[in-house]
N, C-alpha and C positions, 0 to 999 in steps of 0.2 A: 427250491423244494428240498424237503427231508426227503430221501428216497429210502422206500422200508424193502423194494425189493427189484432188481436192473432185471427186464426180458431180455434186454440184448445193447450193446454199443456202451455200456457204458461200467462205471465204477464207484466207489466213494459214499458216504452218508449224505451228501448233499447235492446241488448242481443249479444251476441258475439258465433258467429257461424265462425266453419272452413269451407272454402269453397276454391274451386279451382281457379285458375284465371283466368280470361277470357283470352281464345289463348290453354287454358291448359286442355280444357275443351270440350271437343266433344259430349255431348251426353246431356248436356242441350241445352231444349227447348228454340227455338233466345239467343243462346251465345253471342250477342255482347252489354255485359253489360255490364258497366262501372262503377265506384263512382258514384252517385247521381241517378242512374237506379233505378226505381222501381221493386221490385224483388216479386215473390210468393214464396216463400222457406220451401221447406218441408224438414227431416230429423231425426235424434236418436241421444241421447246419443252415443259420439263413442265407449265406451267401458261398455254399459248398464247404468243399474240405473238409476234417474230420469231424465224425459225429457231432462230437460237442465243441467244436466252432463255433460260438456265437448261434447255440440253438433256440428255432424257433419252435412252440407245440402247435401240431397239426387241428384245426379246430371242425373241420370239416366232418365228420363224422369218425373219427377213428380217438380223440379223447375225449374220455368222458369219465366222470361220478364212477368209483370201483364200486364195483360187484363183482362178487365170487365168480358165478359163471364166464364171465367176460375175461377176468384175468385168470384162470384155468387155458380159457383157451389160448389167449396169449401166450403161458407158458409152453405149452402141444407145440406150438406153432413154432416157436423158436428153439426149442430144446434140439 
């Protein structure tokens, strides 16, 4: 991922997250993300340890397609 903007855990212009594909993916929020989609991605290390340990994105309801509102709150939340 390009990251245009870290809420929390993390650093860098970039970061490589496992995430499912879109088609493969039922239960994030507006699935029909593509390459170049703006994403909110939230997530854990897959198998512990720090943040970005081989991170996996949460797909269960908590990433999803950005919107304003959504990453507003995000930021409240973590600041």
């Amino acid at each position: 991922f390009e990251v245009r903007e870290w809420f929390h855990g993390g650093e860098g212009a970039e970061v490589t997250v496992l995430m499912m594909a879109p088609g493969q993916v039922t239960l994030l929020e507006n699935a029909g993300y593509a390459i170049d989609s703006r994403l909110l991605v939230s997530g854990e290390p897959r198998w512990g340890g720090e943040p970005l340990d081989d991170p996996i994105a949460w797909t269960c309801g908590f990433s999803r397609t950005h919107d304003g509102a959504t990453a507003d709150a995000w930021r409240t939340a973590f600041s």
